[in-house]
C-alpha positions in Angstrom: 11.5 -4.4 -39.9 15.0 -5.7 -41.2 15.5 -4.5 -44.9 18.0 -6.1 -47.5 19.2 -4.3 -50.5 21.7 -6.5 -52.7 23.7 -5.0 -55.4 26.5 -6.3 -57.8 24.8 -8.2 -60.3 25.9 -8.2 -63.6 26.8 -9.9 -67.2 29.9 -11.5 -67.1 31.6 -14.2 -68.9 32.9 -17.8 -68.0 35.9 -18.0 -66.0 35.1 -14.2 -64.6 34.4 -12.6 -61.3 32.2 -10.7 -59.6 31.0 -9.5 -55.9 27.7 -9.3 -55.1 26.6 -6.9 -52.1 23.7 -7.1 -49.2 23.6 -3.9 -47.0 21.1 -4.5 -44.0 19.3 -1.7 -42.5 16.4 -0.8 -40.0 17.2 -3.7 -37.1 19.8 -5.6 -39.2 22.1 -5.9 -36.1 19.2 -8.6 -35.0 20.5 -11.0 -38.2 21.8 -13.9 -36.9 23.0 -16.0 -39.8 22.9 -14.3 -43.3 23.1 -16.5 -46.7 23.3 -16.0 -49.8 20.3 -18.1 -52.2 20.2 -18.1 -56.0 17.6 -19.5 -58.4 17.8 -20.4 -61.7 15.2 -19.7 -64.6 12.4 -23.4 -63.5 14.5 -24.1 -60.4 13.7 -24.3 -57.1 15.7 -21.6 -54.5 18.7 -23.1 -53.4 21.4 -22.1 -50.6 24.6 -21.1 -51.7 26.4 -20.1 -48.6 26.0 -18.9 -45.1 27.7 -17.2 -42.5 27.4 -17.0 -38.8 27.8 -13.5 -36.7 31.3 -14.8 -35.5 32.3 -15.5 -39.4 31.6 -19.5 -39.2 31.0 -20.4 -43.1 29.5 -22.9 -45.2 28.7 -23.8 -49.0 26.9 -25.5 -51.4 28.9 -28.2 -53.4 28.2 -26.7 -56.5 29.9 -23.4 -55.5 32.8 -24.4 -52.6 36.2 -23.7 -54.0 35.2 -21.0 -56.0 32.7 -18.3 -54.0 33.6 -17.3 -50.7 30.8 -15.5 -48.0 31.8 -12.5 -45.7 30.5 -10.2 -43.6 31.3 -7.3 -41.9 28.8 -6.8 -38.4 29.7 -3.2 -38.2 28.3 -2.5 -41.1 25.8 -5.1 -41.1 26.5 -5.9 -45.0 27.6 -9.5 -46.3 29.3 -10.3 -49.3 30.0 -12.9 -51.9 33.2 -13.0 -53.8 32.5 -15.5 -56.9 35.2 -16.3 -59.1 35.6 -19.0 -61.9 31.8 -18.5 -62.9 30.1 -20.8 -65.2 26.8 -21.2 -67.4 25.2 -23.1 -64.8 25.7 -19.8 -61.9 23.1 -18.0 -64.1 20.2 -17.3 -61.5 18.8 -14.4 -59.0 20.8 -14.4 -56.2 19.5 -13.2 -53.1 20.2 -12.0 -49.7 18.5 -13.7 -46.1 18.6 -12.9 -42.7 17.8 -15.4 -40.4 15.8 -13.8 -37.6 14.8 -14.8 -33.5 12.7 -17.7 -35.2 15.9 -19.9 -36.9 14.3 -19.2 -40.0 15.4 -17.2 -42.5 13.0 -14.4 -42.8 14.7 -11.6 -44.2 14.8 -11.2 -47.8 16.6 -8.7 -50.5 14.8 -8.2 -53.7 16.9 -9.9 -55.6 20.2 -9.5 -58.1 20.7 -11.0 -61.2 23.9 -12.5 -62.1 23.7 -13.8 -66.2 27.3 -15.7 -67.2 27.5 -16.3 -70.8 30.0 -15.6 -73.6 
């Protein structure tokens, strides 16, 4: 079973930075795509960016210009570099896999990421 441990949550303030981690283990060379969600205190889970094996990228409105997805297949670990962080990026963010079904069905436990002054 493919595990996902994220790290690199923290406080930070408007306008700063910060890189969140997601190490995959036990299988994670399986991971197709890998995606970053978030969800915000009554929100529903939303994508913020993906990433295909060969490095293909995408992102939510919300985010593009200012977060930016990698990953390294080696090492099986993703990233997400998010700079210019407002209020409104305040939320769990978490790490998927998507598995042999399309879906994604790998899951981290989740980081939190508070920006407020």
């Amino acid at each position: 079973q493919v595990q996902l441990v994220e790290s690199g949550g923290d406080l930070v303030q408007p306008g700063g930075s910060l890189k969140l981690s997601c190490a995959a283990s036990l299988g994670g060379s399986r991971i197709a795509n890998m995606a970053w969600f978030r969800q915000a205190p009554g929100k529903q889970r939303e994508v913020v960016a993906q990433i295909s094996r060969s490095a293909v990228s995408s992102y939510a409105a919300a985010v593009k210009g200012r977060f930016t997805i990698s990953r390294d297949n080696s090492r099986n670990t993703v990233w997400l570099q998010m700079n210019s962080l407002k209020p409104d990026d305040t939320a769990v963010y978490y790490c998927s896999g998507q598995g042999g079904s399309g879906q994604y069905d790998y899951w981290g436990q989740g980081t939190q990421v508070t920006v407020s002054s």
